[in-house]
Phi, psi and omega in degrees: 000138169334139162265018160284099220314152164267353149286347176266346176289298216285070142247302208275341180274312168296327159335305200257350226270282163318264265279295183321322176268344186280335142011263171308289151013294180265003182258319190289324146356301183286114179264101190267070203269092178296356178255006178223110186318336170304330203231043176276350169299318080065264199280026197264319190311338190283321155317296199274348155308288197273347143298000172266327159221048139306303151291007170267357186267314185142354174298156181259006185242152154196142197217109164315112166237142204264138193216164161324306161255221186333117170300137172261168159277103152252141180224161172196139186220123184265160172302271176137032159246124173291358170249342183315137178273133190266120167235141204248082181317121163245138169215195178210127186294300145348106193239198203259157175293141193224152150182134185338303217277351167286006178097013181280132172279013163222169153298159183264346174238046167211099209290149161217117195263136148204135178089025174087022160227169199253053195299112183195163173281102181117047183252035217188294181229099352228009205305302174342334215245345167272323204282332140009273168298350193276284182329313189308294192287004158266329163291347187278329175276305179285017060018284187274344259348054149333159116250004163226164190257157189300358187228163140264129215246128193242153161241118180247109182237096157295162192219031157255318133039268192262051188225004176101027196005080204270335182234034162285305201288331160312321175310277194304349157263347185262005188215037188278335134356298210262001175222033149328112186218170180278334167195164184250119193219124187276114163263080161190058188208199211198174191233169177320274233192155157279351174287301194258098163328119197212149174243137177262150158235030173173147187252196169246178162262189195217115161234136178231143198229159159279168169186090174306089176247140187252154166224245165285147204302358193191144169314155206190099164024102172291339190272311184282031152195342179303121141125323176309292220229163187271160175243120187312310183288324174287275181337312178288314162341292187312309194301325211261002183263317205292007189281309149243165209276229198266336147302330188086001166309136195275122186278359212261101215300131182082030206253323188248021134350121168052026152313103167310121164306192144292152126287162180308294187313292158325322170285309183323287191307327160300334182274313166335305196304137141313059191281068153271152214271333203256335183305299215286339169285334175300313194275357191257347191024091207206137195259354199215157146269136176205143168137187226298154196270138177098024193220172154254156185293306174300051196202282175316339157258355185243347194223341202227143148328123192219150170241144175212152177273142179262313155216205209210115177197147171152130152100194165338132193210002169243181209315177194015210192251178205194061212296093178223178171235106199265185221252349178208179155172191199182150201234144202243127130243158192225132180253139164255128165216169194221178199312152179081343166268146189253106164329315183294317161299323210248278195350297188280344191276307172330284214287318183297318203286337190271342164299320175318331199239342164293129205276156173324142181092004162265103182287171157178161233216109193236106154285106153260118185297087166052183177234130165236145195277146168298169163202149192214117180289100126010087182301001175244007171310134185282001183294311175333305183263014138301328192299318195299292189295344184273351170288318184279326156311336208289320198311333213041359151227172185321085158336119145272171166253137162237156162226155161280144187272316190289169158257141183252201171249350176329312182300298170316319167310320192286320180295314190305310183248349160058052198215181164262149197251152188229182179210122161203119182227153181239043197248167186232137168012260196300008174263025162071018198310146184062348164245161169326150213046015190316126157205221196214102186296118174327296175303303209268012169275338164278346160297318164316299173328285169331316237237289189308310166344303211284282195324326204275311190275330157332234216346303164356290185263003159236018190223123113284139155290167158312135189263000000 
């Protein structure tokens, strides 16, 4: 465990407390929206905010870094201990489009605290959450009295993020040199509940495809040829009922290849969270559970591979009928995959099973948007269980575990650097990401603070590297 006091932290946490949110505050102000070409000035100002204060923090690098679109962030501040271990933080600057008239009760990029919360657009995903770690690593030296932090602490803050991160992996391949690390650890995630404290240890990955069926060359009369000729629109029907079996198993021969299983012990720990099922329909606006036989919905949404029609489309589509056989149609699917599965592998095994099953006289066509791969943490990693012990000091009681069901860019660090990826976010449900009110609980954003303090000398002293 850290030898780092936990009275001596929260004394320097209360202290600092103001000055650090109206901080935050005037960074949440830059409505830095990346997706809307209007506000590329914006995010740029926004970039160039937290590299001036990064270095009013102490960092000794900070950096613009430029990409096709949205400018990123690097900051690095080395220990000056030749055994420290290098850990590299990713979050994102970049926030989602907001505007009063979406159903927000303030403005949105003019923070408002009430009742113990921080309303505002990123105050939550991610700027809070990045924003943090500036605090965090000034009680972790004044705490120890320090003049440097006990790891070497690197920073990646994207400015792409929610636009679908289209030029990170590039970066991070043109710049894997400068962010070589011993582990990667992401803030930009969330937790069960504020009663139960959780470290997430894994997303899943993502491939998603288009699928183009052509028939006859032009819509065409169903009573003079229906029944006759193949029809494009039945053919997307079939594929998309024949995707699973009476299990819910995904049929597509070789889909569940070099699957990481659950352990006994992982199921144990999924079974613990305070799961009710008729709550998670509510918020899922959803009336039944439904997927693969042998699983629990938290299993099914966080550990197993999954297909879903994303859409369905073809042929007539406006009022009353319109008795044809039509000439297209078309099919959306989207894949989950989790450790042990190759994006790349389910792309081909998708493209053989549906030429396989389409009858002659059908063309057809497969787009696919890229792949992003899972990542899965170890539960006995020793980065894991610093992350674990220094959350459990800020929290004062026991860290449960999680995964995430969606996909990030979390995964590209890990392939890319070839390290483990970590997770530590305090955001909760209910602060609403991507919606109106987005906001953030005040406490538990000062826990975040509490956890990173903690963490830097933990890792220290229970990771050292090889000298």
């Amino acid at each position: 465990m850290s030898n780092t006091p936990d009275s001596a932290v929260r004394t320097f946490l209360d202290g600092h407390r103001p000055a650090f949110l109206d901080d935050l505050a005037e960074w949440l102000r830059i409505p830095s929206v990346s997706a809307d070409p209007g506000h590329a000035g914006d995010v740029r100002r926004s970039a160039e905010w937290l590299a001036a204060k990064l270095t009013a923090t102490g960092f000794t690098t900070a950096e613009i870094w430029e990409t096709a679109g949205a400018p990123a962030v690097f900051a690095e501040w080395p220990s000056g201990d030749p055994e420290a271990p290098t850990v590299l933080v990713y979050g994102h600057h970049d926030v989602q489009p907001a505007a009063r008239e979406d159903g927000w009760h303030t403005d949105p990029f003019e923070p408002v605290v009430k009742e113990g919360r921080l309303y505002a657009r990123g105050a939550a995903d991610d700027k809070g959450q990045v924003f943090f770690h500036t605090l965090g690593v000034r009680a972790h030296l004044a705490a120890t009295g320090r003049t440097t932090p006990a790891v070497n602490l690197k920073l990646l803050i994207e400015g792409e993020e929610e636009s679908g991160s289209p030029h990170f992996p590039d970066l991070i391949r043109d710049r894997a040199d400068r962010l070589a690390c011993d582990t990667v650890i992401v803030s930009d995630t969330g937790m069960w509940s504020e009663d139960t404290p959780t470290v997430c240890t894994g997303m899943r990955g993502l491939t998603d495809c288009q699928v183009d069926l052509y028939g006859p060359d032009q819509d065409i009369h169903s009573g003079s040829f229906g029944g006759a000729v193949p029809n494009p629109a039945t053919e997307a029907a079939r594929l998309a009922a024949a995707l699973h079996d009476d299990d819910r198993k995904v049929t597509v021969p070789g889909f569940y290849d070099g699957v990481v299983e659950l352990t006994d012990r992982e199921r144990e720990l999924f079974a613990e969270l305070p799961f009710d099922e008729s709550r998670w329909l509510r918020t899922a606006h959803s009336h039944a559970t439904v997927g693969e036989a042998g699983h629990t919905t938290l299993e099914r949404i966080w550990a197993r591979p999954t297909a879903e029609v994303n859409g369905i489309s073809g042929g007539y589509q406006g009022p009353g009928g319109k008795t044809i056989v039509p000439s297209s149609a078309q099919l959306k699917l989207s894949f989950r995959l989790v450790a042990g599965q190759d994006g790349e592998k389910i792309q081909q095994s998708v493209r053989e099973w549906i030429a396989a099953r389409l009858p002659a006289g059908v063309r057809h066509e497969i787009t696919f948007w890229g792949a992003t791969r899972p990542c899965l943490t170890p539960l006995d990693h020793p980065a894991l269980q610093s992350v674990v012990r220094a959350m459990g000091r800020a929290f004062g009681q026991r860290i449960r575990f999680t995964r995430e069901g969606g996909s990030g860019p979390a995964a590209d660090l890990q392939d890319v650097l070839g390290v483990p990826v970590l997770f530590l976010g305090i955001s909760v449900p209910s602060d609403g990401w991507h919606a109106p009110n987005e906001k953030v609980e005040l406490d538990l954003l000062m826990k975040g603070v509490e956890t990173a303090a903690y963490l830097w000398g933990d890792l220290a002293e229970s990771w050292p590297t090889e000298s």
